[in-house]
N, C-alpha and C positions, 0 to 999 in steps of 0.2 A: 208868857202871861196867860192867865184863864179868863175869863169870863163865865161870873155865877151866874145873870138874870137870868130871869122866867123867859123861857120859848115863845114864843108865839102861838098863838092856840092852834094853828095848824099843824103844830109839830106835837101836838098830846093827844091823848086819846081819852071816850067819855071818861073811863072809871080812874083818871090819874091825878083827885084832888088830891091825895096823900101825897103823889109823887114829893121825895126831896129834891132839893137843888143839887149841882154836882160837890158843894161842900158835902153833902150826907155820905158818899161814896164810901170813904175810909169807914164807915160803923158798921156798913153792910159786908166789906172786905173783911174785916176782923172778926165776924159773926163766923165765916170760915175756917175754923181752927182744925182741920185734918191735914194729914202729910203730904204739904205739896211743893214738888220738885222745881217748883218754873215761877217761883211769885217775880224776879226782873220780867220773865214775857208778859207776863199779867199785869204788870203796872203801866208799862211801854205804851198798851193799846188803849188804856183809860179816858183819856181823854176823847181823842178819834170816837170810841165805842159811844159815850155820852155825845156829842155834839151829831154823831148821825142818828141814834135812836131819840135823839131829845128836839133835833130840830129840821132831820133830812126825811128820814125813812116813812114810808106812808104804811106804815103796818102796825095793828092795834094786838089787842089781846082776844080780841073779837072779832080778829079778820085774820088769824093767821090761815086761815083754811081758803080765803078767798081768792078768785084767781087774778084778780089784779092788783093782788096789794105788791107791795115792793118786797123784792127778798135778799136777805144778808146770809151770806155764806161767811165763817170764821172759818178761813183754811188753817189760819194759827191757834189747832187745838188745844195743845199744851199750855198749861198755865191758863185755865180758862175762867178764872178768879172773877175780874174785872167785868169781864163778858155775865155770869152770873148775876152779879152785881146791877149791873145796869137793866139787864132782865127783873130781875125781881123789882127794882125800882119805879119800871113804869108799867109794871100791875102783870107781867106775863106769870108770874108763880109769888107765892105769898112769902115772904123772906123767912118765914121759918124753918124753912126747909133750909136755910146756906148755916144752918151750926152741924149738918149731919152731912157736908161737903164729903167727897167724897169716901165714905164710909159703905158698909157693904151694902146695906139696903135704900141708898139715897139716891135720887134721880141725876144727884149733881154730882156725875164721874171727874175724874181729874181731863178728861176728855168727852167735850161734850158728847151725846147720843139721842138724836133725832125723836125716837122711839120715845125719850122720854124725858124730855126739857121742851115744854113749850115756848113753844115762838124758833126755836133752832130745825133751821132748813136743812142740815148735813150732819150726820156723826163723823167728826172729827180730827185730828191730832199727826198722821202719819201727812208730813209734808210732800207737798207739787200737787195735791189733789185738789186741793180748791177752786183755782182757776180756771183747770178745764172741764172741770163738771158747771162753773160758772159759765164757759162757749156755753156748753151743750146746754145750758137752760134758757140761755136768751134765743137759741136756735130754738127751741123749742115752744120757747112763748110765740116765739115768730112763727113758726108753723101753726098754730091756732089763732095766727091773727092777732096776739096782745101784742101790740107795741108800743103799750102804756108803761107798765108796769118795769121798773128798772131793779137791774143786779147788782149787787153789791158784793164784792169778796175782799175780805181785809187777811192779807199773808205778812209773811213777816222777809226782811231785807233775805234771809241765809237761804229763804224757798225759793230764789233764783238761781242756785246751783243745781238745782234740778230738773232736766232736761224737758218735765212736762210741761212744766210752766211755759221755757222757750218757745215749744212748738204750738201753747194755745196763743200766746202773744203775737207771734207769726203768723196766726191765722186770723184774729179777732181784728187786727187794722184793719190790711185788706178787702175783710168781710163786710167793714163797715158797723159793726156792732154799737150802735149809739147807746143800746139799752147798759152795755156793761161799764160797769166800774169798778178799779181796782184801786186798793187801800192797802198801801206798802208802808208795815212801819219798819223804820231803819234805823238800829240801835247798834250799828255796825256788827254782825256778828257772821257775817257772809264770810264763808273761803275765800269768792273770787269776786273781785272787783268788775266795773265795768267803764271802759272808758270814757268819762262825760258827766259822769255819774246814772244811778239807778234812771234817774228818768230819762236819758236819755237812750238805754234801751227800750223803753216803751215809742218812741218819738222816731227811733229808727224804722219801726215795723206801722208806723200811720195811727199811731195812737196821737191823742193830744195828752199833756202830763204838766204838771206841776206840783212842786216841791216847795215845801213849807215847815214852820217850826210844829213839832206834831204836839208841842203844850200850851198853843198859840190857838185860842177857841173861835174867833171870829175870823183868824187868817184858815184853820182846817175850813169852818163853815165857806168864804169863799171861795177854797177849790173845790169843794164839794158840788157847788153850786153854778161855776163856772159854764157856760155854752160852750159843746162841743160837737155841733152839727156833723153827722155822720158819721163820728169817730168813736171809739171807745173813748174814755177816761183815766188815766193811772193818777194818783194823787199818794205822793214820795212823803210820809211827816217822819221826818226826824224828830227823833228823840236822845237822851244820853248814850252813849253808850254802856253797852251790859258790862255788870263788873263780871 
């Protein structure tokens, strides 16, 4: 189930009386008519994407420069439809730009790029790099003393077969990384299983983790929001599986 209501005004920003509801989503998707190879990854993250930029994430269109607002990393660059989407909805680029989706001269590549989609913290798409450029940024806020400002990296279930992920996972319990948060959407399409399931390897290495329906908007919103005193966070949404 979804949930359409209005956020709470703490999860909007000044310039977002336009904003639509997440009914509006599919007009802004469709406005993107170029050749794109990944619309199942694109639709998987839709929800998750909306319920953190609509009701979690502390970062405006006028604070992406700032250094304690929160940041979202999209390790799952491919198929970045949804992600666009939700961008231009709460005022980070003006939607006229998603009918020239990935086209040669459009800022909106089939893979985001940093350089040139505002509000996006990473250019994009080649999998296992999200996570641990996500260590290395919460170490890094740590080193300048923010301890405020929290991570966010949403990957997708098949970027666990990739060995960088393992070893930032490895290292971020132990470390203690409260700032980090991982948003694993799982549409079954991983090689390799794990036994327990996906969250339970995050739970093995000192993460704290929960798993939830990922089209279920006030069940994401609770784990989102979940206490997880010294620990990193993983948060498992299932979705369908990809045809």
């Amino acid at each position: 189930m979804t949930n359409t209501t209005a956020a709470p005004a703490h999860g909007r920003h000044a310039a977002s009386a336009a904003i639509p509801d997440f009914a509006g989503l599919p007009r802004l998707i469709a406005l993107m008519t170029g050749d794109e190879k990944h619309a199942p990854a694109a639709h998987s993250t839709l929800d998750a994407l909306w319920v953190l930029y609509d009701r979690v994430l502390r970062v405006t269109p006028d604070a992406v420069d700032d250094p304690g607002r929160d940041r979202f990393l999209l390790s799952k660059g491919h198929g970045p439809m949804a992600y666009y989407a939700v961008l231009a909805a709460h005022g980070f680029f003006d939607e006229s730009l998603l009918p020239g989706f990935g086209s040669y001269d459009s800022p909106l590549g089939h893979h985001p790029d940093r350089l040139l989609v505002p509000g996006a913290e990473i250019g994009s798409g080649s999998l296992g790099h999200g996570l641990p450029i996500a260590v290395g940024t919460v170490l890094g806020l740590r080193a300048q003393g923010l301890t405020d400002p929290r991570v966010w990296v949403l990957i997708g279930d098949a970027e666990l077969d990739e060995g960088s992920n393992h070893e930032a996972i490895a290292h971020a319990g132990p470390a203690g990384l409260e700032q980090l948060h991982t948003l694993v959407i799982d549409n079954a399409s991983a090689t390799h299983g794990w036994p327990g399931g996906i969250a339970s390897r995050f739970t093995s290495a000192g993460w704290a983790a929960e798993t939830v329906d990922g089209r279920d908007h006030e069940a994401l919103y609770a784990a989102f929001t979940a206490p997880h005193p010294s620990r990193p966070l993983a948060v498992v949404a299932r979705v369908e599986p990809k045809g």
